[in-house]
Steps between C-alpha positions, in 0.01 A plus 500: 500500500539187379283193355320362163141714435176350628385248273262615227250258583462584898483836480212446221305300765581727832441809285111341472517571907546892487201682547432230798501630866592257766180524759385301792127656490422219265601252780213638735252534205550103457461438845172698526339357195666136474687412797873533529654322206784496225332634180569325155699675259190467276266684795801745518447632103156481526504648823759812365281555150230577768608747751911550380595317853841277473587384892724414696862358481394138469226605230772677274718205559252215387367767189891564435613107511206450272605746273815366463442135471242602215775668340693181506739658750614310879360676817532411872334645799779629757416630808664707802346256774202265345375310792407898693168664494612799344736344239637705192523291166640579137612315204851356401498501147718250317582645142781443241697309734480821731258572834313746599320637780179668399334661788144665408401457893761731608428714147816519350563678125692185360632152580859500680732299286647295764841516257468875593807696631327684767833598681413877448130563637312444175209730422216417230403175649303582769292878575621777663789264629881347363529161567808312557489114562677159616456103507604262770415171438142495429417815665490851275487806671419860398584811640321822404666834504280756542491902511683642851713191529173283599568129407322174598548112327253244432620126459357222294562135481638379171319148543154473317182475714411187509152437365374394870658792681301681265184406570512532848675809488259703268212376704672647840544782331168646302380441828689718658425878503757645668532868297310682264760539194517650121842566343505591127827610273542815338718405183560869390685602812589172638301614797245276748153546635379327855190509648536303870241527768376810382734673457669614129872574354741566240818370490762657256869526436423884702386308806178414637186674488181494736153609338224602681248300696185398363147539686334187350499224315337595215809781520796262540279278192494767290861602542636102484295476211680779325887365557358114410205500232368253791088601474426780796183323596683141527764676718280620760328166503790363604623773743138408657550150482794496687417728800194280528734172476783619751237660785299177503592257794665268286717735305876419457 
């Protein structure tokens, strides 16, 4: 493997990010309580000190970029397809005349060095996966090795969001709740928790894992609470606020 270390001064901000789940109950607890809407990064500490929630990918982006500005760093928002309902975002980092893409949405372990040598599946990067990766023209694409020869890619766009495509692209998509979805990292084992439409499992470089079903949602709270610090009682608020949201005639 090949390529300079990650920067001291990125990994000092994105290490700030690792006890933070990536979540989309928060998205149906804003709907419920203040209409569908792209939270500040100040509402988003305040909101975290509170009940331990994060969000979703465009939350962790914003908080991320934020970060990293404060730190006197460059950051971009990238994006697989922006102008879609159920668009992905992360951050291109821009330090020491080197980029990076830092991906909290997706809840990778560190920033890929786009200078990387990847030509070997690379493991370390990304949980209970290798990673190897390419660039044509502005378009990077991953591909993710996984246990029993199981691979899938994800692509981003190497142009920055523009501030307008933005906007309208974060509204479109706190307002839509199209899956109930926690994901935390396990640092120790490199391992991967997901919760997704109630259902729960562990990813690890052994394979994949199913755990039992829950009978409630004070049950699924208490056990989401566990893997993300998130409070139990929020967490079941927002499981109830988004079966009430997505039965109700106007739901998404």
């Amino acid at each position: 493997m090949t390529g300079l270390p990650l920067p001291a001064p990125l990994l000092e901000v994105w290490r700030t990010f690792d006890d933070f789940p990536m979540e989309t109950l928060t998205k149906a607890w804003v709907a419920k309580t203040h209409g569908p809407r792209q939270r500040t990064v100040e509402e988003m500490e305040r909101h975290r000190k509170k009940t331990g929630a994060s969000g979703n990918c465009f939350d962790l982006a914003l908080w991320l970029q934020h970060r990293l500005h404060r730190a006197g760093l460059g950051a971009d928002i990238i994006s697989d397809r922006i102008a879609d309902k159920d668009a992905h975002v992360a951050v291109l980092a821009h330090v020491e005349g080197r980029a990076f893409l830092c991906d909290l949405g997706d809840m990778w372990l560190h920033p890929l060095a786009l200078d990387l040598d990847t030509t070997t599946p690379v493991s370390g990067l990304f949980p209970a996966a290798r990673i190897r990766h390419h660039i044509a023209g502005d378009t990077l694409t991953v591909s993710y090795h996984r246990p029993g020869d199981k691979a899938s890619s994800q692509s981003y766009c190497l142009r920055a969001v523009t501030d307008a495509e933005l906007a309208h692209a974060t509204a479109v998509n706190q307002a839509y709740l199209a899956q109930l979805l926690v994901e935390v990292r396990d640092f120790s084992d490199q391992s991967h928790w997901e919760f997704a439409d109630h259902e729960s499992r562990r990813s690890t470089d052994h394979g994949l894992f199913d755990e039992p079903l829950a009978e409630s949602y004070a049950a699924w709270a208490t056990r989401i609470a566990a893997r993300t610090g998130m409070r139990a009682d929020y967490v079941e608020a927002c499981l109830e606020a988004f079966a009430a949201l997505t039965t109700s005639p106007s739901a998404n």
